[in-house]
CHARMM-style PDB file with segment names, atoms N, HN, CA, C and O in Angstrom:
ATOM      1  N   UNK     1      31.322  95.384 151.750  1.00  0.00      PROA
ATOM      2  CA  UNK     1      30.481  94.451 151.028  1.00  0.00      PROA
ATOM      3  C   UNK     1      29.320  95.212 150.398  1.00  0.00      PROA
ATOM      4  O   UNK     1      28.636  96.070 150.957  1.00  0.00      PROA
ATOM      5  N   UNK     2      29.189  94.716 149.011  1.00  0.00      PROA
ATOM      6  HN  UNK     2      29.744  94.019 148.557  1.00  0.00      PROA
ATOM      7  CA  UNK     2      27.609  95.442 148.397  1.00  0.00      PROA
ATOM      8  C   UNK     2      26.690  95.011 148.867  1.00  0.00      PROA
ATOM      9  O   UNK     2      26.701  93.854 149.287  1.00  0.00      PROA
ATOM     10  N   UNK     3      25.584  95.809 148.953  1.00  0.00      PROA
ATOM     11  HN  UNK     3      25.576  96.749 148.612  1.00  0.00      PROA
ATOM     12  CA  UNK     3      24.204  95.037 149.129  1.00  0.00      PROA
ATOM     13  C   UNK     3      23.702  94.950 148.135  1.00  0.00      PROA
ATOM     14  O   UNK     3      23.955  95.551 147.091  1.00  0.00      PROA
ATOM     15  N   UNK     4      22.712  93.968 148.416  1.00  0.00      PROA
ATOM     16  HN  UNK     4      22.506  93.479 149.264  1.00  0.00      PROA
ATOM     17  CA  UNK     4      22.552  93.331 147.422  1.00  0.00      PROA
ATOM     18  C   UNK     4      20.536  94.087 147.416  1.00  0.00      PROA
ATOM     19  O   UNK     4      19.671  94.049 148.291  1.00  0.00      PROA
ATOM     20  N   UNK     5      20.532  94.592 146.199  1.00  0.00      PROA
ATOM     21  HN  UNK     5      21.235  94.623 145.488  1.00  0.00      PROA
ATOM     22  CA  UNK     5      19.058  94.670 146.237  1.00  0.00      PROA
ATOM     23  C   UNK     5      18.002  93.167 145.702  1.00  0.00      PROA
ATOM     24  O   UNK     5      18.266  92.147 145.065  1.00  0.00      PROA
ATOM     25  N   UNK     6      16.877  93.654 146.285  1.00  0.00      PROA
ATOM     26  HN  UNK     6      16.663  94.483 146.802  1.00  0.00      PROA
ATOM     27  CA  UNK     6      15.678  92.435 146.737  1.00  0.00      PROA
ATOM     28  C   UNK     6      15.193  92.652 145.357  1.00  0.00      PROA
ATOM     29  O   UNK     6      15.121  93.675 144.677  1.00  0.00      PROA
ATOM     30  N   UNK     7      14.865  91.366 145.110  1.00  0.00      PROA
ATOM     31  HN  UNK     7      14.924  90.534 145.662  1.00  0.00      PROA
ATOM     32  CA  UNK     7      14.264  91.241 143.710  1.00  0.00      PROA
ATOM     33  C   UNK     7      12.600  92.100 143.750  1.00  0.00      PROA
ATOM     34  O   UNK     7      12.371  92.677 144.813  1.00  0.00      PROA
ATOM     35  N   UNK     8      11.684  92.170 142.844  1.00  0.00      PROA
ATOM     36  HN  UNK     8      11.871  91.701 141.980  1.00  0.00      PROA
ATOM     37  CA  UNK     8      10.285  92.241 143.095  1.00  0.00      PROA
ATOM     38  C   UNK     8       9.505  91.452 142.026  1.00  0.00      PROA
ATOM     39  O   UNK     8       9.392  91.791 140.848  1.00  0.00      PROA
ATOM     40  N   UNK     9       8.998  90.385 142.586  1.00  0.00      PROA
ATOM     41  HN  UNK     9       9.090  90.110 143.543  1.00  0.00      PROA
ATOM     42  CA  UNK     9       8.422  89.065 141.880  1.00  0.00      PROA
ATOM     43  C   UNK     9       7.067  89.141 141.928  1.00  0.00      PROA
ATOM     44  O   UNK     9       6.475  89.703 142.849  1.00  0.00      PROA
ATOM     45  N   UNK    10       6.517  88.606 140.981  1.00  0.00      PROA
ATOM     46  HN  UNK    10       6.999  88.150 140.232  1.00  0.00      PROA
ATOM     47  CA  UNK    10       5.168  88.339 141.694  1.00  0.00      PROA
ATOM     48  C   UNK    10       5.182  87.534 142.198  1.00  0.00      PROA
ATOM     49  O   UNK    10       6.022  86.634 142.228  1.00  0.00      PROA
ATOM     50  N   UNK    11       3.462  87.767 143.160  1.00  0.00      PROA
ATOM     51  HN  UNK    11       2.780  88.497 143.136  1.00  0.00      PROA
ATOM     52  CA  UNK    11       3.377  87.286 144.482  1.00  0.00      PROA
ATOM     53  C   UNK    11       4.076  88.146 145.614  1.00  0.00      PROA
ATOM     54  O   UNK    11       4.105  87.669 146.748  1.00  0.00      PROA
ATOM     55  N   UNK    12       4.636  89.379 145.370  1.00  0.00      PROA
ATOM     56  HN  UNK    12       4.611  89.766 144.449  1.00  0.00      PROA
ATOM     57  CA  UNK    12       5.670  89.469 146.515  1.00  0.00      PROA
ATOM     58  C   UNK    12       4.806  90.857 147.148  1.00  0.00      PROA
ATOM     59  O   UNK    12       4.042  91.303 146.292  1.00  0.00      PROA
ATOM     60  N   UNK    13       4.770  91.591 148.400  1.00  0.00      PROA
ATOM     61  HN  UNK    13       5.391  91.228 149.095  1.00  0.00      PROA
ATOM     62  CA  UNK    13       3.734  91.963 148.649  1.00  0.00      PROA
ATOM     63  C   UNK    13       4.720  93.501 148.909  1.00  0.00      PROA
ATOM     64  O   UNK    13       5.632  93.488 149.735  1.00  0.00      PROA
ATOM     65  N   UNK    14       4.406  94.724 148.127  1.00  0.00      PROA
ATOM     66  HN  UNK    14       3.666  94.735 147.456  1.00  0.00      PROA
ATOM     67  CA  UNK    14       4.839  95.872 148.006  1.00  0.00      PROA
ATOM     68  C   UNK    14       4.165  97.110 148.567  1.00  0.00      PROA
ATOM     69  O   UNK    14       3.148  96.730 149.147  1.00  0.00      PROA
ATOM     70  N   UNK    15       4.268  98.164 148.628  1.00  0.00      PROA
ATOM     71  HN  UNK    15       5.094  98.472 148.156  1.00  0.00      PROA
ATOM     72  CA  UNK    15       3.988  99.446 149.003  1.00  0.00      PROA
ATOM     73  C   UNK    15       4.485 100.475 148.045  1.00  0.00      PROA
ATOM     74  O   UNK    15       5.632 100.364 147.612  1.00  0.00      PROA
ATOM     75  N   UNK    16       3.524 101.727 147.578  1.00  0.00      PROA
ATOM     76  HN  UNK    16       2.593 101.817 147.930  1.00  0.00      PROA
ATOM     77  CA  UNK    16       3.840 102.272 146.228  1.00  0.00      PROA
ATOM     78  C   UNK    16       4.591 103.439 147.282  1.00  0.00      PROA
ATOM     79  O   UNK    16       4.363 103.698 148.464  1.00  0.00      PROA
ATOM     80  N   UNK    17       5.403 103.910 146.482  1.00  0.00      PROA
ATOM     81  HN  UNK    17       5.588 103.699 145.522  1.00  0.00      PROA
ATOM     82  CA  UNK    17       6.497 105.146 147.378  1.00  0.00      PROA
ATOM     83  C   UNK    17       6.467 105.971 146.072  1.00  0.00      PROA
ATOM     84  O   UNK    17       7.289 105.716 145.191  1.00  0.00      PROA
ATOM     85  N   UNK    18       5.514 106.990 145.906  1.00  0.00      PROA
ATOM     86  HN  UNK    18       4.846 107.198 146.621  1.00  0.00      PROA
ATOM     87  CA  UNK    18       5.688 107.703 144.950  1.00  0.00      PROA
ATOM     88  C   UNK    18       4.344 109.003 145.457  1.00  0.00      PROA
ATOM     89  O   UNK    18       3.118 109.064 145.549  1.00  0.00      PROA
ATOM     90  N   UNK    19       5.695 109.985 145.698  1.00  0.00      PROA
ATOM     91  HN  UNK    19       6.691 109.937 145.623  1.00  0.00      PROA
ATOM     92  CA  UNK    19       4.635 111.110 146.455  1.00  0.00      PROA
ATOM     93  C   UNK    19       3.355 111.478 145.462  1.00  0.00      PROA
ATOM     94  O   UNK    19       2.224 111.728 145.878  1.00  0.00      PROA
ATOM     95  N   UNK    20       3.814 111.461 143.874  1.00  0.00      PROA
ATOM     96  HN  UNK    20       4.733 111.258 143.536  1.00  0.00      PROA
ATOM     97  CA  UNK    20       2.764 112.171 143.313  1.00  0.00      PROA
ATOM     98  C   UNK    20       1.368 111.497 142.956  1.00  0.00      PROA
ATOM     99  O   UNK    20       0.470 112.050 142.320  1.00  0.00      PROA
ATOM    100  N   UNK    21       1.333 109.890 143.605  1.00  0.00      PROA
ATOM    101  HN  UNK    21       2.061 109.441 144.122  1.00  0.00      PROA
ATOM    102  CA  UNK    21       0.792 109.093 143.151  1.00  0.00      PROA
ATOM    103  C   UNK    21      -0.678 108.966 144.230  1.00  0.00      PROA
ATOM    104  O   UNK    21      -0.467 108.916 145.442  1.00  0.00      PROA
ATOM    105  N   UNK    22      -1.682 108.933 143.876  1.00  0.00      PROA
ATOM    106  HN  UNK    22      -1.854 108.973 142.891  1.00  0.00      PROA
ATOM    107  CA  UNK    22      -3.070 108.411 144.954  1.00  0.00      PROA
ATOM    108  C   UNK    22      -2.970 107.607 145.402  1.00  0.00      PROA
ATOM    109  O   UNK    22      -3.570 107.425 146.461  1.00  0.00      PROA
ATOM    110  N   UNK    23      -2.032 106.513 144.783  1.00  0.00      PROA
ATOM    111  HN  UNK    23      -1.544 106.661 143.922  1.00  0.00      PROA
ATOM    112  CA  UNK    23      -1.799 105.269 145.857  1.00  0.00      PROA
ATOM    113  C   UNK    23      -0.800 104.949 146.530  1.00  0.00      PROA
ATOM    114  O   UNK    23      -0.395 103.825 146.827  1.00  0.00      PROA
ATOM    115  N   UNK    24      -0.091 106.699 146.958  1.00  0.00      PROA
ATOM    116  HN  UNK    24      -0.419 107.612 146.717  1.00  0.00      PROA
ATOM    117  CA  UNK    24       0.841 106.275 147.797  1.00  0.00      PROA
ATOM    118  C   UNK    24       1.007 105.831 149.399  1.00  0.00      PROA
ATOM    119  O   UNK    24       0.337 106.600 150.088  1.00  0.00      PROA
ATOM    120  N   UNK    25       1.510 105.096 149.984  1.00  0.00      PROA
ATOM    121  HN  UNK    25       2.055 104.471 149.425  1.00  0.00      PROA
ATOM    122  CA  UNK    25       1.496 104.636 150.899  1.00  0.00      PROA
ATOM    123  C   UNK    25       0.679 103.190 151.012  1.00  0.00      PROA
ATOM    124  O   UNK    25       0.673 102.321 151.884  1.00  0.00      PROA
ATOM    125  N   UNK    26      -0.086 103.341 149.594  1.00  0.00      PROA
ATOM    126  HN  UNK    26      -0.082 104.047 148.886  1.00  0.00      PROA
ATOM    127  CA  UNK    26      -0.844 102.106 149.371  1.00  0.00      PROA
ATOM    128  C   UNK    26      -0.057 100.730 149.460  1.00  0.00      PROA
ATOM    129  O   UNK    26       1.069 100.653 148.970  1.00  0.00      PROA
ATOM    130  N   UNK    27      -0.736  99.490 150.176  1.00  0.00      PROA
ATOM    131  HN  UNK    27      -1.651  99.553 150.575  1.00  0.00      PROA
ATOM    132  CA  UNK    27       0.056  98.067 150.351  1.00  0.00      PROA
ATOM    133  C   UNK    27      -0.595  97.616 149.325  1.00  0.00      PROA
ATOM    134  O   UNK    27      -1.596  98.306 149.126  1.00  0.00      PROA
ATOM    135  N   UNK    28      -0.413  96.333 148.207  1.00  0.00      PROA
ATOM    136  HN  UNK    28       0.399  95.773 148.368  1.00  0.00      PROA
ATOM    137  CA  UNK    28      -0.707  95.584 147.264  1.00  0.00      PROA
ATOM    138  C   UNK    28       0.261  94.572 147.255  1.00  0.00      PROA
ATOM    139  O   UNK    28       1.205  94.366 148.017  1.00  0.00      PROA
ATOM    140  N   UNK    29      -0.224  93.841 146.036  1.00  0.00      PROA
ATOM    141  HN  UNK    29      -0.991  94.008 145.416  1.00  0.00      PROA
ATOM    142  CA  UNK    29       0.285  92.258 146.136  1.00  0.00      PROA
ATOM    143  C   UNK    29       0.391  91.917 144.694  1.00  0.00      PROA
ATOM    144  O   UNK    29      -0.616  91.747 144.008  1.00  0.00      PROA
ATOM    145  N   UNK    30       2.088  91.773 144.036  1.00  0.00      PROA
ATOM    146  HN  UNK    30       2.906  91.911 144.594  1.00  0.00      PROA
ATOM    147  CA  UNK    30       2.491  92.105 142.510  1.00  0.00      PROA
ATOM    148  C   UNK    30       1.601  90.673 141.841  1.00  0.00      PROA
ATOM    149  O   UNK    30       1.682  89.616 142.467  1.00  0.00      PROA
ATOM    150  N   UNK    31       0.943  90.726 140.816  1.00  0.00      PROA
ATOM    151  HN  UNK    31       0.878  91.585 140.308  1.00  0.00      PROA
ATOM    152  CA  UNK    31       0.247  90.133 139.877  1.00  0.00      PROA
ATOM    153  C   UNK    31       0.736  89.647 138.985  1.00  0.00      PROA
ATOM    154  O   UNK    31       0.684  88.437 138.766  1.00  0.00      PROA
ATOM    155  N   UNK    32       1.292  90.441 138.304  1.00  0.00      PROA
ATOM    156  HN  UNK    32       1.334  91.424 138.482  1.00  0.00      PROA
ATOM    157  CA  UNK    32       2.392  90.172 137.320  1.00  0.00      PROA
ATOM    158  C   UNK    32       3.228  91.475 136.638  1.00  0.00      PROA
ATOM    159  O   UNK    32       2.919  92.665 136.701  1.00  0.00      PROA
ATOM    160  N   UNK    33       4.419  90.840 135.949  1.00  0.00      PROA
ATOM    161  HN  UNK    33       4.670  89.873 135.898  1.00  0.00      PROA
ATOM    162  CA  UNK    33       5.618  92.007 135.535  1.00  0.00      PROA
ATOM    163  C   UNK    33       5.616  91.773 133.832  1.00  0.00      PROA
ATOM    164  O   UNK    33       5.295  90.829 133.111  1.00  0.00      PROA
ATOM    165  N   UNK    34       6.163  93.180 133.584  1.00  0.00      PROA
ATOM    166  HN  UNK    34       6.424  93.947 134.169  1.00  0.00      PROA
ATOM    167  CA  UNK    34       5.948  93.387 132.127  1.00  0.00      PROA
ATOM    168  C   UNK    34       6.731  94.489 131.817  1.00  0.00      PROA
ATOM    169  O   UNK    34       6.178  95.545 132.127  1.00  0.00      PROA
ATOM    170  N   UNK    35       8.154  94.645 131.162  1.00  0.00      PROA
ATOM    171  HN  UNK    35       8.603  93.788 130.910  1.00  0.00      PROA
ATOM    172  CA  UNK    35       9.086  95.435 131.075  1.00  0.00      PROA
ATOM    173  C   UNK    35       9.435  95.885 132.783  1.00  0.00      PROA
ATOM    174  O   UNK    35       9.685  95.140 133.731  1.00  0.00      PROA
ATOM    175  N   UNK    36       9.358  97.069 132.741  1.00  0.00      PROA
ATOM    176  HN  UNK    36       9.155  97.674 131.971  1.00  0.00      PROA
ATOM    177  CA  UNK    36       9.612  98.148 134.010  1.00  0.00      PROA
ATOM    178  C   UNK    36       8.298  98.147 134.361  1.00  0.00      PROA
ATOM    179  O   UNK    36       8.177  99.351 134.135  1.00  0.00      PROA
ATOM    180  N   UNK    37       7.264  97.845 134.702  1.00  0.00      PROA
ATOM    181  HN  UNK    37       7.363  96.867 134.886  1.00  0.00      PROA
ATOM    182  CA  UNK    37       6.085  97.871 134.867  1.00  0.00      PROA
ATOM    183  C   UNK    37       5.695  96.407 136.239  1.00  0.00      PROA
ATOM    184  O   UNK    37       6.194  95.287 136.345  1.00  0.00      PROA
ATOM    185  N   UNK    38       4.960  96.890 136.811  1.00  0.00      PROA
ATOM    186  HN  UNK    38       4.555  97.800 136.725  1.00  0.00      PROA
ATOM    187  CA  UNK    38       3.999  95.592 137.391  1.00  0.00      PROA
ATOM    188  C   UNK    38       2.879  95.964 137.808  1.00  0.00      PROA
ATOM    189  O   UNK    38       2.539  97.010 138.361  1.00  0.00      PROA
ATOM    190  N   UNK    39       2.194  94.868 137.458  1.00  0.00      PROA
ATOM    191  HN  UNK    39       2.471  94.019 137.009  1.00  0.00      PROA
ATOM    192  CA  UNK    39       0.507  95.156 138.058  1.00  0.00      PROA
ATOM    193  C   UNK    39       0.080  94.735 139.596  1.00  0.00      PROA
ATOM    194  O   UNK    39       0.361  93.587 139.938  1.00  0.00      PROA
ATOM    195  N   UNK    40      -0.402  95.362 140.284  1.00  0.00      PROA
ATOM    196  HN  UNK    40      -0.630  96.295 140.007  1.00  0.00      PROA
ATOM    197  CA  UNK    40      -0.342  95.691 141.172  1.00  0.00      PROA
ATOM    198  C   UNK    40      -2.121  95.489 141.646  1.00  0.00      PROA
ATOM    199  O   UNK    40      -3.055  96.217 141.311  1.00  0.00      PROA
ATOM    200  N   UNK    41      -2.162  94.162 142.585  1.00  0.00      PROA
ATOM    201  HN  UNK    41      -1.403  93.570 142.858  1.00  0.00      PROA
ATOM    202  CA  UNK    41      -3.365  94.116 142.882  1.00  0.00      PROA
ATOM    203  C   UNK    41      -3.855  94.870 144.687  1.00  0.00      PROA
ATOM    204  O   UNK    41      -3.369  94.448 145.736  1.00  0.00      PROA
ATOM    205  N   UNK    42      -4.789  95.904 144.600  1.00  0.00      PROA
ATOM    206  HN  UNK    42      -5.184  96.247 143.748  1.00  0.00      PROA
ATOM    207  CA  UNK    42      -4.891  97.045 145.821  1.00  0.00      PROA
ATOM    208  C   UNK    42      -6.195  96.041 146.132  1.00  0.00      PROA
ATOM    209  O   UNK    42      -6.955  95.698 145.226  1.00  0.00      PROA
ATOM    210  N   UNK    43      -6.366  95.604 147.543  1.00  0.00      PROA
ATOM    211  HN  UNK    43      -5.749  95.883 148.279  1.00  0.00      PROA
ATOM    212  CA  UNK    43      -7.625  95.592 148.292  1.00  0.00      PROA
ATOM    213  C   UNK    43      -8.149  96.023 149.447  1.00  0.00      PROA
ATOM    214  O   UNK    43      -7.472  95.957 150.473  1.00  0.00      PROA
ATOM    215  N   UNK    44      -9.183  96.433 149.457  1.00  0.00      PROA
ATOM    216  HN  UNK    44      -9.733  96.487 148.623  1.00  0.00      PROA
ATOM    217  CA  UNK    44      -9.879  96.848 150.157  1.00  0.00      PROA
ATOM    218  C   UNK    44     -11.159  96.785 150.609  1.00  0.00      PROA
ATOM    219  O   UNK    44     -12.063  97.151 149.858  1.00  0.00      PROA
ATOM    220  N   UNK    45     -11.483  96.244 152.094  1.00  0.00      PROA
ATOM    221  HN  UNK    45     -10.749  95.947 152.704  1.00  0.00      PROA
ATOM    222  CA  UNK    45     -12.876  96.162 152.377  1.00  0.00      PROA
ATOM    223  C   UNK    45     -13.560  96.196 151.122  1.00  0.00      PROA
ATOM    224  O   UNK    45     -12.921  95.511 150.323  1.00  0.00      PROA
ATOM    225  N   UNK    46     -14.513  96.661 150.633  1.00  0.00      PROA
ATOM    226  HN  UNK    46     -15.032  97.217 151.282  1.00  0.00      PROA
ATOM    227  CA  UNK    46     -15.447  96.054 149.252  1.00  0.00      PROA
ATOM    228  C   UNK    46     -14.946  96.419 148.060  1.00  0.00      PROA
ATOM    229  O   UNK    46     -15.614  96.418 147.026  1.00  0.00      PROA
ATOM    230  N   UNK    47     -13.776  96.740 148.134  1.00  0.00      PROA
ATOM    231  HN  UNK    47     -13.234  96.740 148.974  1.00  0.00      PROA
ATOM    232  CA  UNK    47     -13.506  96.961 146.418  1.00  0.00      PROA
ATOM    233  C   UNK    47     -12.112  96.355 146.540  1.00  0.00      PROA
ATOM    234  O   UNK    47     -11.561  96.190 147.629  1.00  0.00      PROA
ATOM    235  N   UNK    48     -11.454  95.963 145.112  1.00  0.00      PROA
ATOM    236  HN  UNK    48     -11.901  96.097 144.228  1.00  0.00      PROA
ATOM    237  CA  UNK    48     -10.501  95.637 144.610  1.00  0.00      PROA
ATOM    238  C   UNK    48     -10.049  96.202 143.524  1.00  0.00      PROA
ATOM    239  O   UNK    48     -11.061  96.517 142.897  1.00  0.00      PROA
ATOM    240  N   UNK    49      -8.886  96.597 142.777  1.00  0.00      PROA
ATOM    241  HN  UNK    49      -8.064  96.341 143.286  1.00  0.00      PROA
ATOM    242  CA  UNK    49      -8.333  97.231 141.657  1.00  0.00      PROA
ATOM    243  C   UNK    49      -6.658  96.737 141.146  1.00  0.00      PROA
ATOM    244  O   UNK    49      -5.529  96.515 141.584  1.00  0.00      PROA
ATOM    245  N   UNK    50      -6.946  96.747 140.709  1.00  0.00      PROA
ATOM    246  HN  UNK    50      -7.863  96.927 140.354  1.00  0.00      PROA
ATOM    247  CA  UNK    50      -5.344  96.161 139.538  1.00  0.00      PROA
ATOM    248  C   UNK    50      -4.941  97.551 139.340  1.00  0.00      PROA
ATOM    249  O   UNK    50      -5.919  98.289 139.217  1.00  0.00      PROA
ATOM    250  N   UNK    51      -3.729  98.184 139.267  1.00  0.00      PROA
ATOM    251  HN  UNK    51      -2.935  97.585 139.367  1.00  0.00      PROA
ATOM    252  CA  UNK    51      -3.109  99.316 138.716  1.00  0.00      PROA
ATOM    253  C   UNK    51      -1.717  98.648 138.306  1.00  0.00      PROA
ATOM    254  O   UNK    51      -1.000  97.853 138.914  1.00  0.00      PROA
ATOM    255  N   UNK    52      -1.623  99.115 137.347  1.00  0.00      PROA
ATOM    256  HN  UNK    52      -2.206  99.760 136.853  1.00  0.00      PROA
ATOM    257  CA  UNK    52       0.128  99.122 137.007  1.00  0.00      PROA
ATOM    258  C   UNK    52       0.966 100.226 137.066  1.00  0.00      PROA
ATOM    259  O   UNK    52       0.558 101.333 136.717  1.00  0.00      PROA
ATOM    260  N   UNK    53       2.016 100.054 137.442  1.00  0.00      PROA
ATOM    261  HN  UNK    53       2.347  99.153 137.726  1.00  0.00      PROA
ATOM    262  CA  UNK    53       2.564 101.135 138.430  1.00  0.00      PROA
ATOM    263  C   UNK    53       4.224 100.378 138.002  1.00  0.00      PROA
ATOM    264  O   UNK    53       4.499  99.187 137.861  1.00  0.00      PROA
ATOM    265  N   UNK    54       5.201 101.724 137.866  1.00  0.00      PROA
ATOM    266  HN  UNK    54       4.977 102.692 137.981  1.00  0.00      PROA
ATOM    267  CA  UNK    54       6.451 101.585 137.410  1.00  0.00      PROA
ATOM    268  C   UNK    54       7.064 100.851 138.851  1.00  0.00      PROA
ATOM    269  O   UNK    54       6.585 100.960 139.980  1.00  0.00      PROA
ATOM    270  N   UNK    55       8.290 100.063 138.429  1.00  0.00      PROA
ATOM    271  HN  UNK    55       8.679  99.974 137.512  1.00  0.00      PROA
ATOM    272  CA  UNK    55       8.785  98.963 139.174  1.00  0.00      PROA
ATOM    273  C   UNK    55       9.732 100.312 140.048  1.00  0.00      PROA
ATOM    274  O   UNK    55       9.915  99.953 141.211  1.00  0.00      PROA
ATOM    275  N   UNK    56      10.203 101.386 139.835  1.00  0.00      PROA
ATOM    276  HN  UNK    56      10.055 101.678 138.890  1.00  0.00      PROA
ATOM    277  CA  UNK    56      11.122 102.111 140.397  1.00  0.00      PROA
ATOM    278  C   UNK    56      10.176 102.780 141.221  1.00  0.00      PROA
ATOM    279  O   UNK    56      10.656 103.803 141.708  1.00  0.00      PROA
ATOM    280  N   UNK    57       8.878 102.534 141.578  1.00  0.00      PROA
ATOM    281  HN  UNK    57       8.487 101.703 141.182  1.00  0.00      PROA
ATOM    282  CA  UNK    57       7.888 103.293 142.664  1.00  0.00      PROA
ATOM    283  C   UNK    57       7.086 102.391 143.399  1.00  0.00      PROA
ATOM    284  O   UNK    57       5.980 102.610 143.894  1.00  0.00      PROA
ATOM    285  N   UNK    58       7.919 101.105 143.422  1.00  0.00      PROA
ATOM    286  HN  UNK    58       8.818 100.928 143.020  1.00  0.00      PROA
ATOM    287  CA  UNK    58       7.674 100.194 145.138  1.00  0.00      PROA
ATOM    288  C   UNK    58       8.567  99.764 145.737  1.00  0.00      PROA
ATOM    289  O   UNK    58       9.680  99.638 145.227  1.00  0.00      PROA
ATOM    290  N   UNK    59       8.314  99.457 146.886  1.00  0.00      PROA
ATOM    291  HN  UNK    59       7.409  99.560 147.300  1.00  0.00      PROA
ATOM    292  CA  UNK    59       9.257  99.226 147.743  1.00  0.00      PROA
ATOM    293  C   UNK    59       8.553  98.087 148.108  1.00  0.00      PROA
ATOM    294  O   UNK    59       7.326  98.164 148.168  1.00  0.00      PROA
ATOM    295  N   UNK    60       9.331  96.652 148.459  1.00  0.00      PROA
ATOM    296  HN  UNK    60      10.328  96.590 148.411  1.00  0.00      PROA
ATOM    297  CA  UNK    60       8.946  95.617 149.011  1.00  0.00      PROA
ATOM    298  C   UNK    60       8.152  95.628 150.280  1.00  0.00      PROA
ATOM    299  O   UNK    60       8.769  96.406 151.007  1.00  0.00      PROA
ATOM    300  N   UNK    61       7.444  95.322 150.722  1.00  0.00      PROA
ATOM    301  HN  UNK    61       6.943  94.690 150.131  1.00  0.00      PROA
ATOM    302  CA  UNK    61       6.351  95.351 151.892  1.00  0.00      PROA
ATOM    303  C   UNK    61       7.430  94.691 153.380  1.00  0.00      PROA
ATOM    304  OT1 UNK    61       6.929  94.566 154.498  1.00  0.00      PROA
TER     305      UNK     61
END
């Protein structure tokens, strides 16, 4: 049987898997999608940031 891969929606809560990236290992929460792309809301104790970050460098949370 195939498996079936998990969609990534917004709202859906991810982790960036991309060694070369500063926000890797980072958890966020998808905002919204736009081609191969999603924006990607990061929080943290007093700050917050939006990054957009390619859809092939998260992994569902």
């Amino acid at each position: 049987m195939a498996s079936v891969e998990a969609l990534i929606l917004p709202g859906s809560n991810v982790v960036v898997n991309e060694i070369r990236s500063i926000y890797n290992g980072y958890s966020g929460c998808v905002q919204r999608i736009s081609g191969d792309r999603a924006a990607v809301l990061f929080e943290g104790g007093n700050w917050d940031k939006l990054v957009t970050i390619p859809l092939k460098h998260l992994l569902l949370a």
